[in-house]
N, CA, C and O of each residue as an XYZ file, in Angstrom:
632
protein
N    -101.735    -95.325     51.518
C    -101.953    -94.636     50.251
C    -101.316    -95.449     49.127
O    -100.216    -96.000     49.146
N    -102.350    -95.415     47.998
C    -101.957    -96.354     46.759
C    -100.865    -95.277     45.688
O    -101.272    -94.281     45.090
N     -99.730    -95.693     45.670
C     -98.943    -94.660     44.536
C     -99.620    -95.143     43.126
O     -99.901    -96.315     42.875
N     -99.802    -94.186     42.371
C    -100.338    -93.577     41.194
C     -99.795    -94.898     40.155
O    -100.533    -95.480     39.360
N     -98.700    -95.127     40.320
C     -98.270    -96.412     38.775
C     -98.915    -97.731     39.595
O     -98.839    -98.738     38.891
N     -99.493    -97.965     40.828
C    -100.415    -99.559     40.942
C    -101.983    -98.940     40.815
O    -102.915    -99.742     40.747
N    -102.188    -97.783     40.790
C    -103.895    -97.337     40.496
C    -104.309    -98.353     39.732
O    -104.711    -99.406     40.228
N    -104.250    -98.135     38.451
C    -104.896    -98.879     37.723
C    -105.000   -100.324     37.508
O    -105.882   -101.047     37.046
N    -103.649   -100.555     38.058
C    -103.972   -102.487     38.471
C    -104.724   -102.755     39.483
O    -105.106   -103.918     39.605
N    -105.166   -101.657     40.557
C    -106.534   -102.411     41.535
C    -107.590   -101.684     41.218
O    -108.469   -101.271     41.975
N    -107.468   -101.524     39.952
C    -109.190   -100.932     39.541
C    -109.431   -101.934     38.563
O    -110.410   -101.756     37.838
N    -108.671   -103.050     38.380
C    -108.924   -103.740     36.927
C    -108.261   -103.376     35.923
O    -107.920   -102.193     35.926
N    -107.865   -104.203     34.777
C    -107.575   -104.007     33.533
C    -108.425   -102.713     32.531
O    -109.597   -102.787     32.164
N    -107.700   -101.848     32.310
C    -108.312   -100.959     31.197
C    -108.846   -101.557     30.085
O    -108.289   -102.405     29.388
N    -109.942   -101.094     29.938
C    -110.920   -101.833     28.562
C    -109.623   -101.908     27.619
O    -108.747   -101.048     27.524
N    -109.690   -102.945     27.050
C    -108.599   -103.133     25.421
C    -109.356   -102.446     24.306
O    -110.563   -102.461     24.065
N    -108.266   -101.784     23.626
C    -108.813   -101.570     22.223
C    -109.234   -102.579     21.334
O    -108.595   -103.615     21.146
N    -110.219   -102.315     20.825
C    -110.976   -103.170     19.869
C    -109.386   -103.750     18.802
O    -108.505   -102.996     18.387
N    -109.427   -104.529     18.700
C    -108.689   -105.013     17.897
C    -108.780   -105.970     16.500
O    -109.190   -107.069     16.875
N    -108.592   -105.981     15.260
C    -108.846   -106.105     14.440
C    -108.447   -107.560     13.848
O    -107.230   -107.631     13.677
N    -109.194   -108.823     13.464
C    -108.580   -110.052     13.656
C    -108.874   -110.013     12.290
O    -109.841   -109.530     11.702
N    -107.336   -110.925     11.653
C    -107.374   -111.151     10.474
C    -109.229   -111.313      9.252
O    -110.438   -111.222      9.462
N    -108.601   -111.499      8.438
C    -110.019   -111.471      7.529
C    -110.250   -112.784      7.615
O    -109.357   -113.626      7.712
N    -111.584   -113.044      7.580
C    -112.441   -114.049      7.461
C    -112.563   -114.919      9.019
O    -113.082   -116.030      9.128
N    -111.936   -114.096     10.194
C    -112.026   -114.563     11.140
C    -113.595   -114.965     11.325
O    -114.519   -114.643     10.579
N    -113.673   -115.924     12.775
C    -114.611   -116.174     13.126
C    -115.137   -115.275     14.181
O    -114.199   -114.722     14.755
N    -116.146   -114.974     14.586
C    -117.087   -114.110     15.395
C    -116.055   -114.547     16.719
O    -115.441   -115.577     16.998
N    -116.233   -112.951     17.494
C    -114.605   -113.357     17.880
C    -114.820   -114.484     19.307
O    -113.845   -115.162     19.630
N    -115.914   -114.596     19.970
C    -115.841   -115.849     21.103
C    -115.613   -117.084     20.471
O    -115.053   -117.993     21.084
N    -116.082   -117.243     19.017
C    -115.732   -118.402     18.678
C    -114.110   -118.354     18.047
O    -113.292   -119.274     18.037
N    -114.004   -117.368     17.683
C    -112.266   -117.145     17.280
C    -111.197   -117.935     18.105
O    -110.435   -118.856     17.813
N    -111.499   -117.028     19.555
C    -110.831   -117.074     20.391
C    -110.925   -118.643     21.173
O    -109.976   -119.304     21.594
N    -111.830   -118.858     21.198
C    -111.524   -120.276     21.616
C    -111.077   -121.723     20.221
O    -110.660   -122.857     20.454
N    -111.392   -121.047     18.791
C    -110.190   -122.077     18.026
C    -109.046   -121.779     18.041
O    -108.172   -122.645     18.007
N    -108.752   -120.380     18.099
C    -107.426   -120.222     17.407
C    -106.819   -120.512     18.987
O    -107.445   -120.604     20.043
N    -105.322   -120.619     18.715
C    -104.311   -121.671     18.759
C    -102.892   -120.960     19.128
O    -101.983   -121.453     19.797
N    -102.935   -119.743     18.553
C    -101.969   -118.621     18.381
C    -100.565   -119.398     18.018
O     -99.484   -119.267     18.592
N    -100.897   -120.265     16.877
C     -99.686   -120.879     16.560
C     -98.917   -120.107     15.731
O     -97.935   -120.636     15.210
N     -99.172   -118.960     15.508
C     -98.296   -118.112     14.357
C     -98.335   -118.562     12.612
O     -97.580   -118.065     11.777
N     -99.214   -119.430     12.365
C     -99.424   -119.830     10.743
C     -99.948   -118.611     10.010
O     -99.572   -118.093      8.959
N    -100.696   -118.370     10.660
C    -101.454   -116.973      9.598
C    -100.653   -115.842      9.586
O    -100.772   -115.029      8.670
N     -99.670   -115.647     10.687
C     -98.535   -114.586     10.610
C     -97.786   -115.008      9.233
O     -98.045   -114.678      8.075
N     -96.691   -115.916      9.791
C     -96.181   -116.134      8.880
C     -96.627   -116.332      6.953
O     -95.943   -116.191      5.940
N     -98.014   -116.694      7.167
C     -98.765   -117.048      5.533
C     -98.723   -115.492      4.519
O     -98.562   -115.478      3.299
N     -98.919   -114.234      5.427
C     -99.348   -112.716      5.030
C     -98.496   -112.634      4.110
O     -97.574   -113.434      4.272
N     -98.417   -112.036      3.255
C     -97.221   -112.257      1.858
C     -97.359   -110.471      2.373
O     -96.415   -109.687      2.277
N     -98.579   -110.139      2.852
C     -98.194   -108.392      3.507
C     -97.199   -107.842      4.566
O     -96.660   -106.739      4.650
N     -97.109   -109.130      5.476
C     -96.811   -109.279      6.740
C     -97.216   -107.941      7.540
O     -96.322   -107.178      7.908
N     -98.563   -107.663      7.805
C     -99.697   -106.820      8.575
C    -100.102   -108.023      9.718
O    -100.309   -107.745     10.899
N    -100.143   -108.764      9.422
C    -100.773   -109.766     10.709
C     -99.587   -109.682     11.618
O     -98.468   -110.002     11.217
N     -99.798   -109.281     12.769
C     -98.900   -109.510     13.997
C     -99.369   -109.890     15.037
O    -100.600   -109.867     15.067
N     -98.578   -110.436     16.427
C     -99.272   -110.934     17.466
C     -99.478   -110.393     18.395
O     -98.548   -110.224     19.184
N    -101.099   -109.774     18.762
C    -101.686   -109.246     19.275
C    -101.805   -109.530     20.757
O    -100.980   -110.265     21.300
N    -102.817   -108.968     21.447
C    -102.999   -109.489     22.828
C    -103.093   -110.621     23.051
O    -103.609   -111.343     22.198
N    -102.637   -111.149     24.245
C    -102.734   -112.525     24.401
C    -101.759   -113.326     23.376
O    -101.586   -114.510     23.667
N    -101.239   -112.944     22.463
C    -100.793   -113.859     21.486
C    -101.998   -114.209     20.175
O    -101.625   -114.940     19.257
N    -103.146   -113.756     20.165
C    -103.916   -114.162     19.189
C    -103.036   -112.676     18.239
O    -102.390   -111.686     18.584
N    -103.480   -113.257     16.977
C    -103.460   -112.488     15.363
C    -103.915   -111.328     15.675
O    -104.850   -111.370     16.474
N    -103.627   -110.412     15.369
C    -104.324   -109.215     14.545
C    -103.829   -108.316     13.804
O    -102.693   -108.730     13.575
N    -103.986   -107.155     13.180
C    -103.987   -106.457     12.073
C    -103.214   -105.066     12.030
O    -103.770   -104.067     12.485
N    -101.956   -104.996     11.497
C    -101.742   -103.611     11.864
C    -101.151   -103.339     10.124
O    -100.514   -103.854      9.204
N    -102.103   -101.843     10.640
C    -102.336   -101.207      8.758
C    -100.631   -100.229      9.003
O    -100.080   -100.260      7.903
N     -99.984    -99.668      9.740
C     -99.021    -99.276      9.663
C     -97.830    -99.014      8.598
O     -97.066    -98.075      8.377
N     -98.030   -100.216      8.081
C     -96.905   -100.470      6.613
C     -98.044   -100.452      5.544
O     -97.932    -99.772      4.523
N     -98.863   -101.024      5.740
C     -99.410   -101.672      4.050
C    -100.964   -102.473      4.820
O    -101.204   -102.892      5.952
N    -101.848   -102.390      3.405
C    -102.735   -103.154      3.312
C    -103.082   -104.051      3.193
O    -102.336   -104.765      2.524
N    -104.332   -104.689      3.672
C    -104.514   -106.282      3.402
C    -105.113   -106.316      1.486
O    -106.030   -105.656      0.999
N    -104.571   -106.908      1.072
C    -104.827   -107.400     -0.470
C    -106.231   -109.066     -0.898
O    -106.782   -109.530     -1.897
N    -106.184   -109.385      0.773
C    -107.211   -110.042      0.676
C    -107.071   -111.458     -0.084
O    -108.121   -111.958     -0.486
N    -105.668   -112.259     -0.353
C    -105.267   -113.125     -0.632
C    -105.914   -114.583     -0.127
O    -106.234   -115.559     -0.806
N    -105.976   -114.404      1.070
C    -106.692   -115.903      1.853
C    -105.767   -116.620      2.234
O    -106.021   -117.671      2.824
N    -104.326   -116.175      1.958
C    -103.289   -117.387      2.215
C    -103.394   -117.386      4.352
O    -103.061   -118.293      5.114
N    -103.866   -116.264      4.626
C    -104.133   -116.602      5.959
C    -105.144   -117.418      6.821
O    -105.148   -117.812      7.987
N    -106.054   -117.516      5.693
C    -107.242   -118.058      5.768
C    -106.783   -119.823      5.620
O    -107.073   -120.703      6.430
N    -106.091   -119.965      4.488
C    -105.387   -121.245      4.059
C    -104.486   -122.381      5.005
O    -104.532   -123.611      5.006
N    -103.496   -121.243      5.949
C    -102.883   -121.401      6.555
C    -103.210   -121.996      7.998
O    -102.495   -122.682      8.728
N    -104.073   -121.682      8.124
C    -105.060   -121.473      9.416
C    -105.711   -123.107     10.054
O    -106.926   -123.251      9.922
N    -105.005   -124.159     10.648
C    -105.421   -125.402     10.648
C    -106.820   -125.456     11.641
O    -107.898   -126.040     11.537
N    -106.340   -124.713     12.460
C    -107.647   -124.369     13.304
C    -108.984   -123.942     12.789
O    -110.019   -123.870     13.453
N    -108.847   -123.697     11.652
C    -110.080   -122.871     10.896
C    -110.743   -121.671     12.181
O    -111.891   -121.648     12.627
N    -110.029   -121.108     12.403
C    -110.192   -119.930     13.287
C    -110.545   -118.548     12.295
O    -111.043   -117.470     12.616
N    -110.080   -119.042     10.983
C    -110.647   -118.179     10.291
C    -111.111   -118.762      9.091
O    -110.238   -119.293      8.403
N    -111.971   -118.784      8.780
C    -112.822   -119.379      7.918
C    -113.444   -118.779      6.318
O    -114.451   -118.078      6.215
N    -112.752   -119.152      5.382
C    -112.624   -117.958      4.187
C    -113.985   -118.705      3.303
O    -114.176   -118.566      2.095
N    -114.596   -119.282      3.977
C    -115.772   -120.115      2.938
C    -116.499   -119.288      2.305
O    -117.687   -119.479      2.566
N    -116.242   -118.068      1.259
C    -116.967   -117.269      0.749
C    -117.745   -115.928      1.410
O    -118.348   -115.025      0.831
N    -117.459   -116.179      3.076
C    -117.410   -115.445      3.569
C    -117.030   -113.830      3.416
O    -115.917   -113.538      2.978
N    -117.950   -112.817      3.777
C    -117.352   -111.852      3.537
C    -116.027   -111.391      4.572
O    -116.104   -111.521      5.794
N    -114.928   -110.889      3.943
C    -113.708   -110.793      4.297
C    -114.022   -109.955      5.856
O    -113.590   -110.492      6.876
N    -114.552   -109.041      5.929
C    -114.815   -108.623      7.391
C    -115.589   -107.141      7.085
O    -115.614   -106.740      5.921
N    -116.376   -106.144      8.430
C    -116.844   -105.823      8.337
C    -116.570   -104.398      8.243
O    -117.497   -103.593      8.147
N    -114.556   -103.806      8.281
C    -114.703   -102.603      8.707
C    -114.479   -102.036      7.529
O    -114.232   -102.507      6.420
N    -114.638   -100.635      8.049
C    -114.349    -99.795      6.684
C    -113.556    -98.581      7.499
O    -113.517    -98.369      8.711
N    -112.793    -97.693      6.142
C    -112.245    -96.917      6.549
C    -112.721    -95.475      7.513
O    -113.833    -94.998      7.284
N    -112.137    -95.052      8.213
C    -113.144    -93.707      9.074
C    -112.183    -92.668      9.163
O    -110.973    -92.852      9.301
N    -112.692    -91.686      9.088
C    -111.845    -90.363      8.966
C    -111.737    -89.337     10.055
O    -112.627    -88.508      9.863
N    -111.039    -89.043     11.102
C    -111.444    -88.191     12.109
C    -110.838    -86.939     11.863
O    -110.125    -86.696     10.890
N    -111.230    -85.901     13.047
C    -111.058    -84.588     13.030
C    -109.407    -83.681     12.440
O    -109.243    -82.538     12.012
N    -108.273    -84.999     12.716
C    -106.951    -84.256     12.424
C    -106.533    -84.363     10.965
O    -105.396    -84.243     10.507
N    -108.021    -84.688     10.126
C    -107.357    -85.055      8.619
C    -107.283    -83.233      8.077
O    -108.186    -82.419      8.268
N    -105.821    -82.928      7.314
C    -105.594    -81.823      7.307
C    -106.663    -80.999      6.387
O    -106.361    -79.809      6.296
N    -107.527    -81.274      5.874
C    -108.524    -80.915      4.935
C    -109.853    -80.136      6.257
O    -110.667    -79.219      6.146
N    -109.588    -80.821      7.098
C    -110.099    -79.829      8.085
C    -109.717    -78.424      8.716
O    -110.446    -77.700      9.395
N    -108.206    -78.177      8.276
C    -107.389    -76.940      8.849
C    -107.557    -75.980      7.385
O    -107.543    -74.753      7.281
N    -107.703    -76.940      6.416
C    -107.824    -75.784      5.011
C    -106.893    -76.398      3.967
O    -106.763    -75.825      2.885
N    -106.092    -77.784      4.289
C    -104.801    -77.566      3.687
C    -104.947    -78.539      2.680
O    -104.996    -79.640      3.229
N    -105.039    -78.638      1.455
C    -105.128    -79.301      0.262
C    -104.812    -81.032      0.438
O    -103.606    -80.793      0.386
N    -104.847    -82.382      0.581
C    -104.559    -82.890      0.959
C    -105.520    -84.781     -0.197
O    -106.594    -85.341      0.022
N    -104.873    -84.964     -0.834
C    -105.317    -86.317     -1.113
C    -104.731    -87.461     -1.190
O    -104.796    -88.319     -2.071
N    -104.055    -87.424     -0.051
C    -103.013    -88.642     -0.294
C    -103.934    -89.938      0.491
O    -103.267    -90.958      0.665
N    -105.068    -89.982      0.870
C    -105.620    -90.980      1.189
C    -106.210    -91.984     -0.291
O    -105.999    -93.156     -0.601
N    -106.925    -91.001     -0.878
C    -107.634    -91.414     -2.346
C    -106.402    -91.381     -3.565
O    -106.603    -91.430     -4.779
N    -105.474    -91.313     -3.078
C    -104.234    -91.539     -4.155
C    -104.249    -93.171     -4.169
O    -104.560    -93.883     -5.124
N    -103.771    -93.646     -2.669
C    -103.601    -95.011     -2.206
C    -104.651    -95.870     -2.546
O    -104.359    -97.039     -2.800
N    -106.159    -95.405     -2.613
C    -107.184    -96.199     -2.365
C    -107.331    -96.810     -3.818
O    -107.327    -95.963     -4.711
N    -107.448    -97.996     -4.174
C    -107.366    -98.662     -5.686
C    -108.623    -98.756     -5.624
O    -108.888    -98.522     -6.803
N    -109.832    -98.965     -5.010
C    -111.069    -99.206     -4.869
C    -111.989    -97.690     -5.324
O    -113.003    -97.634     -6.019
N    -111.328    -96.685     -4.743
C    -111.998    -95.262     -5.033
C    -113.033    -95.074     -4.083
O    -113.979    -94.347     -4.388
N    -112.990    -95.582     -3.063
C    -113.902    -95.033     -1.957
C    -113.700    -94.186     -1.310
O    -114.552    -93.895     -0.471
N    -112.562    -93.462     -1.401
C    -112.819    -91.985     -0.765
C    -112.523    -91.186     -1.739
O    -111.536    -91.095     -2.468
N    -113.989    -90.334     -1.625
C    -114.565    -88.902     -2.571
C    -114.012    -87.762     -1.811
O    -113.929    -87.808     -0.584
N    -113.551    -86.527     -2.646
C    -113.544    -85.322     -2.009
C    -114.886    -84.603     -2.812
O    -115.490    -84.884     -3.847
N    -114.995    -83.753     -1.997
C    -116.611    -83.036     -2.207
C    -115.834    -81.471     -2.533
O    -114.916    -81.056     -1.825
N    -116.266    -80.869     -3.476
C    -115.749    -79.598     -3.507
C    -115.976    -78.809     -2.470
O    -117.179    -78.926     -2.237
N    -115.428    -77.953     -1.592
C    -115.769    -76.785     -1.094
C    -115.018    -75.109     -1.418
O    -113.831    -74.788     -1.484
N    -116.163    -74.361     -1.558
C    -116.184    -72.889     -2.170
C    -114.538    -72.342     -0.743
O    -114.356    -72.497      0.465
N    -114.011    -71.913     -1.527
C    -113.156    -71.097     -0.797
C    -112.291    -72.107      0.406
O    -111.901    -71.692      1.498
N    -112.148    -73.301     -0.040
C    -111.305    -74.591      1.169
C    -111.172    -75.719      0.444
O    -111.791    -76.155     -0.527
N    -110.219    -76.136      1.104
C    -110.031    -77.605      0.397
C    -111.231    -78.633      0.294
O    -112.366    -78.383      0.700
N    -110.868    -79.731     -0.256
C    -112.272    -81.072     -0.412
C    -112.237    -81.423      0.460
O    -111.226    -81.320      1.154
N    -113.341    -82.021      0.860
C    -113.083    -82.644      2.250
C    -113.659    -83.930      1.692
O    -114.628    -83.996      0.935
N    -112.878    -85.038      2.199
C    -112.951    -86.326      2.146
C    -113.721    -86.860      2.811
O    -113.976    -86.500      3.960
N    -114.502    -88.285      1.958
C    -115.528    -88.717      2.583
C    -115.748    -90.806      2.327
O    -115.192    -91.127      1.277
N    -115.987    -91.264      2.599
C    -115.717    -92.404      2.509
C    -116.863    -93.321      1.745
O    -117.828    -93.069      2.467
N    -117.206    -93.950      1.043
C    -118.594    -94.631      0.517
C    -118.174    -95.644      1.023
O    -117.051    -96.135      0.907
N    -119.174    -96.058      1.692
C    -119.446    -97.194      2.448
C    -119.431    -98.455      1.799
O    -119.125    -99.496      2.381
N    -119.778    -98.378      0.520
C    -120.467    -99.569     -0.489
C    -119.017    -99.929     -1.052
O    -118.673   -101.109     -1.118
N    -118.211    -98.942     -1.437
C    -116.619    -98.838     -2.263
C    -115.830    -99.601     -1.015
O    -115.242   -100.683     -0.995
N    -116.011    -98.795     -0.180
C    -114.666    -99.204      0.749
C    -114.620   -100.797      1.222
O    -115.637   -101.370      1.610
N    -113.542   -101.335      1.158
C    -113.446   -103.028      1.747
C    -112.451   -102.894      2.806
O    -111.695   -103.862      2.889
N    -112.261   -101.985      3.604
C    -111.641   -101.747      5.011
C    -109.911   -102.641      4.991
O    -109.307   -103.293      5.842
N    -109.571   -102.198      3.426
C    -108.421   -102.935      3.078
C    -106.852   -102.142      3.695
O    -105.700   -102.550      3.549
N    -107.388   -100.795      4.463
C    -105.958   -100.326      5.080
C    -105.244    -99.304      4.243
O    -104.502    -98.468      4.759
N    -105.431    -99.359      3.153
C    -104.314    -98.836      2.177
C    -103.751    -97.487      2.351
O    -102.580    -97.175      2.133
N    -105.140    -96.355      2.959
C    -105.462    -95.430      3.167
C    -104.560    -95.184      4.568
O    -104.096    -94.076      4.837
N    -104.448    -95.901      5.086
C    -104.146    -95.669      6.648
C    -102.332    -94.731      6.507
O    -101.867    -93.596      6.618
N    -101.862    -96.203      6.189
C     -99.787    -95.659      6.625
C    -100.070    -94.498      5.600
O     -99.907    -93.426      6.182
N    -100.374    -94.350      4.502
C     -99.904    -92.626      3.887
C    -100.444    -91.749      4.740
O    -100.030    -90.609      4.532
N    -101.466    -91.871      5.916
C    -102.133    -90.401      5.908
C    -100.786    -89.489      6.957
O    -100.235    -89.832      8.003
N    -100.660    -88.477      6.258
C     -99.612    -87.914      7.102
C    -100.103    -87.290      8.260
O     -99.332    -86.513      8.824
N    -101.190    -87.459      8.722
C    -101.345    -86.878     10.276
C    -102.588    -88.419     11.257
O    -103.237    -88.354     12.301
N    -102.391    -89.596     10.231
C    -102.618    -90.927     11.413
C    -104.535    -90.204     11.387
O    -105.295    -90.057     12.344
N    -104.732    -89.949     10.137
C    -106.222    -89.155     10.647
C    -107.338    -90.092     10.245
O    -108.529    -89.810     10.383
N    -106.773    -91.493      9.621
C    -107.654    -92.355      9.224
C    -107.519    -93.841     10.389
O    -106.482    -94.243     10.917
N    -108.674    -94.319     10.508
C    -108.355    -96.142     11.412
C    -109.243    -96.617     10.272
O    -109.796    -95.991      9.368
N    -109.212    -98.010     10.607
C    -109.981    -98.959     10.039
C    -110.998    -99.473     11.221
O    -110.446    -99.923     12.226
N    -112.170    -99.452     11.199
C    -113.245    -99.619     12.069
C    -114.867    -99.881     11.581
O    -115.357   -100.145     10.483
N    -115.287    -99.736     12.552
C    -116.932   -100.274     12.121
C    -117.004    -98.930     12.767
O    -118.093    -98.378     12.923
């Protein structure tokens, strides 16, 4: 009999969470085989949001603060693993799930306080709070929204 804490190491690795690679990365098979995980683009973040992810490659944590979209990571980057050639910065945008408190009734805009862009709308509702909604076209999946939400009810995603 297999005890319960080696289960999952002889079933294989659990799918990884999608993980979020700096802006202007490259499509990520080609990412992953330039980048280098030399730590330049960490260190370049004047946000310091870039941290080292699985494996040691880059990625993105909105936790503290947003990406401002500078390029100095892009700059930094000898590998050109991420490639800022006018490129659009990346593809996600902000998403809102079920524990945002505007769903329980409770007055709540501290997402669209943060957002400098104005992509998240509240919509009036008769007798309840607004409920927040995201424009797709506004939003540049810049994070900002994320560390204020006081119940973690926003990610950054496609």
């Amino acid at each position: 009999m297999v005890d319960a804490s080696r289960r999952g190491f002889l079933r294989g690795r659990p799918h990884p969470r999608a993980e979020i690679r700096p802006p202007w990365a490259l499509h990520e098979s080609d990412f992953i085989d330039r980048c280098t995980r030399c730590g330049d683009c960490l260190s370049a973040c004047p946000q310091k949001i870039l941290v080292s992810g699985d494996g040691g490659y880059p990625t993105v944590d909105f936790s503290q603060r947003e990406c401002t979209f500078c390029g100095d990571c892009a700059a930094a980057c000898r590998p050109l693993a991420l490639a800022g050639d006018g490129l659009p910065a990346w593809p996600y945008k902000a998403l809102i799930n079920a524990s945002c408190l505007t769903q329980r009734g409770v007055e709540c805009r501290v997402c669209g306080d943060f957002c400098d862009v104005r992509a998240i709308l509240f919509a009036p509702r008769i007798g309840s709070a607004p409920l927040p909604s995201i424009d797709t076209d506004a939003c540049t999946g810049c994070g900002a929204c994320v560390a204020p939400c006081p119940t973690a009810a926003i990610r950054i995603g496609i």
